[in-house]
N, C-alpha and C positions, 0 to 999 in steps of 0.2 A: 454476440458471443457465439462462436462456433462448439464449443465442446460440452459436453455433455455434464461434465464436470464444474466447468464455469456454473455452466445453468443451473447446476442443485444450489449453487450458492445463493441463487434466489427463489429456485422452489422448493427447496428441503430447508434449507435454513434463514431464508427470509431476507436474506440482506439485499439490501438496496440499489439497483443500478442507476449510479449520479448523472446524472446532463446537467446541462447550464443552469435549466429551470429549477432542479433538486438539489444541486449543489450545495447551494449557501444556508438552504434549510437545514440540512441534516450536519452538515459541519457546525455550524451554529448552535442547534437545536439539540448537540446531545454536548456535554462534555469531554469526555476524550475520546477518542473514533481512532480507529485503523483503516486506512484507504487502500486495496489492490489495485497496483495500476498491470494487468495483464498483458496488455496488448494484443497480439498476436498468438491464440496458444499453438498453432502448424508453424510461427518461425520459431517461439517461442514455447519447445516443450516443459520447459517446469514451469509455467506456469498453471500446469495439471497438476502438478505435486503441490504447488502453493495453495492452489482449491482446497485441495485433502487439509492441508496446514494448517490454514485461516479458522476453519470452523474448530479443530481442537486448541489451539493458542489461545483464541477468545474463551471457549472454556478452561482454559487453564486460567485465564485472567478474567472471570465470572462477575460480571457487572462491574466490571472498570473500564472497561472500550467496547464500544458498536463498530462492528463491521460494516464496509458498506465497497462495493465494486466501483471502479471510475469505469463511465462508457467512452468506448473508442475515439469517437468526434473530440471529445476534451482531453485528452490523455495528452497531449502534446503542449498545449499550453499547461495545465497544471505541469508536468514533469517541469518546464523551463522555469516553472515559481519555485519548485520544491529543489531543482536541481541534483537531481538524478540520472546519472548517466546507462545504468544496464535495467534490464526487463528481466522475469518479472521486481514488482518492489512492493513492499509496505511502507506508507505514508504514516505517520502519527502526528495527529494534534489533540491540542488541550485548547478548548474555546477560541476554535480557528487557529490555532495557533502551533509555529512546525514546533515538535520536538524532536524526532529522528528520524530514520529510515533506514529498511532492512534489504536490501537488493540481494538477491539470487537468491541461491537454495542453501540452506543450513544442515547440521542437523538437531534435532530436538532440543538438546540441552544449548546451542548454542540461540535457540529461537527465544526458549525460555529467560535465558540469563539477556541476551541482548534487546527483550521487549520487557523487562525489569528494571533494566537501566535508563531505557527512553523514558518508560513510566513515572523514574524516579527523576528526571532530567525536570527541570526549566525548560521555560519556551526559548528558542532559541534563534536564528537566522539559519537557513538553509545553509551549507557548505558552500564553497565557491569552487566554480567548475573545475576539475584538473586537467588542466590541458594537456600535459603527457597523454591520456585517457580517450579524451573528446577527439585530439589531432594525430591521434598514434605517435607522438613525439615529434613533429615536424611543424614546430611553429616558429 
């Protein structure tokens, strides 16, 4: 992680930065979890504002989901499992398992109401890629 911002999310508030190795422990290991997939935050500026985001959301939903950061190296394979097409994004599972995803920036009340809905959701199958999207329409 380059940003400063990133980084408080594991030294001010503790959350987790996943690798291969940490993965399946802590997706497993807690009940329902919120994953940030970052990436880039220099190509990707909000994903500085999702920093700020993550740690109030999770307090708004106070012991219902664990935060935790995906690092770099796996960001690319999990996106192709979860099947998300823009950065940054929130991940949600319930015992491994997808329920939704939040891609880009919101504002509050829409963070609110749309991680109430995944929370109320079924585990579900990831979406199927939009190829409009992925190909700029030229498929």
């Amino acid at each position: 992680m380059t940003s400063p911002l990133l980084e408080q999310l594991q030294t001010r508030h503790g959350y987790p930065l996943l690798d291969t190795d940490s993965y399946d422990h802590f997706v497993y290991g807690n009940e329902t979890v919120v994953l940030f997939f970052c990436n880039d935050p220099v190509q990707f500026p909000e994903s500085n504002d999702v920093a700020v985001i993550l740690p109030e959301l999770s307090k708004a939903f106070s012991g219902r989901l664990q935060a935790a950061v995906i690092a770099k190296p796996i960001e690319r394979e999990l996106q192709a499992r979860f099947r998300f097409t823009g950065w940054p994004s929130l991940v949600f599972l319930r015992n491994g398992e997808y329920l939704g995803v939040i891609t880009g920036i919101r504002n509050w009340y829409e963070y609110i109401q749309e991680t109430a809905e995944i929370l109320a959701a079924a585990p579900r199958q990831p979406p199927g890629f939009d190829l409009d999207k992925v190909c700029g329409g030229a498929h």
